[in-house]
N, C-alpha and C positions, 0 to 999 in steps of 0.2 A: 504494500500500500504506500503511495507517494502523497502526500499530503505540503501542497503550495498556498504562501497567502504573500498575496500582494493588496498593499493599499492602492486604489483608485479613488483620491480624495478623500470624500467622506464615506466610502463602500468597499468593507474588505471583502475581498475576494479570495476565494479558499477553492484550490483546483484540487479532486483528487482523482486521482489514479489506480484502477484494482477491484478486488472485491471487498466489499464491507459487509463481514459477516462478524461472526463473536469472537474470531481473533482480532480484528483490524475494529472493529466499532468503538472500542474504548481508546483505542490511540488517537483515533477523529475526534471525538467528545473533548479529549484532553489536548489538544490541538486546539481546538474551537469554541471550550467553553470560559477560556480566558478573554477571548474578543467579544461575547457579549456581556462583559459585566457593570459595562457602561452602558447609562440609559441610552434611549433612542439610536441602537446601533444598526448599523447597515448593512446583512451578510449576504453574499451574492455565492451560495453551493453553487460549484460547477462541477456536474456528474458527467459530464461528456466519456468521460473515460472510464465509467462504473458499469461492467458487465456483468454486475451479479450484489444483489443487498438481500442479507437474508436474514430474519425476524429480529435476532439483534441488533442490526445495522438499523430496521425500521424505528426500533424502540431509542436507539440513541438521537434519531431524526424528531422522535416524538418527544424526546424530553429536551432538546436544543431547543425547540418551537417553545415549550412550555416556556423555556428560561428566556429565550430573548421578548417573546412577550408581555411577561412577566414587567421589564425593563422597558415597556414601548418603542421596543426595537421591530426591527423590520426583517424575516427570514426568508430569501428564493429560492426555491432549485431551480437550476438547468441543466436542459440536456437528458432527462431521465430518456433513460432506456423504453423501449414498449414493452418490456417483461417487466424492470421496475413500477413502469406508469401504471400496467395493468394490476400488479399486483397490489398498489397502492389505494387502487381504485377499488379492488374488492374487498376489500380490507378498510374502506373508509379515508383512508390517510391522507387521502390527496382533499379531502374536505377542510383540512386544517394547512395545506400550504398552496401559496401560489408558484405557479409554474409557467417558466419561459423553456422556448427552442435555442434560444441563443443568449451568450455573455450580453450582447452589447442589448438584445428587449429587457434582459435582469435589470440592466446597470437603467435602460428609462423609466422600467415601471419602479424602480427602488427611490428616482428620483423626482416621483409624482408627489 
């Protein structure tokens, strides 16, 4: 799992690469749950390169959501997969985040 954060102003951006299942979901969490601990923060997930999240990966998704909202922060995925999308979708999951195709719709709708 490769796990990148680049600021783009006010919207960190966090690239990962790999599978996020119950090995790799806690390295993301602890990767990522220092950048929302400030309110109103801005994360732009970029999945592009996630071919496989599996129920601990979803759960760590679901508690990232909890914590930056928490915070009036703002949290996006991009990029999911149709096997992630899908399984989010039956599973509910995707009711609690919004979703872009691409970095650069994350970084406009992040900046509405």
């Amino acid at each position: 799992m490769q796990i990148n954060v680049k600021m783009l102003e006010q919207i960190t951006l966090v690239e990962l690469a790999g599978d996020v299942d119950a090995s790799t979901a806690p390295s993301v969490q602890d990767k990522v749950l220092p950048l929302v601990l400030s309110s109103n923060s801005k994360i732009l997930l970029d999945m592009i390169k996630v071919p496989y999240m599996s129920s601990a990966g979803l759960r760590m998704l679901l508690s990232l959501f909890r914590q930056v909202t928490a915070k009036d922060g703002k949290l996006i995925l991009v990029g999911l997969s149709e096997e992630i999308s899908e399984t989010m979708s039956i599973t509910g999951f995707l009711d609690f985040f919004k979703t872009c195709e691409t970095v650069e719709a994350g970084i406009e709708a992040l900046n509405q």
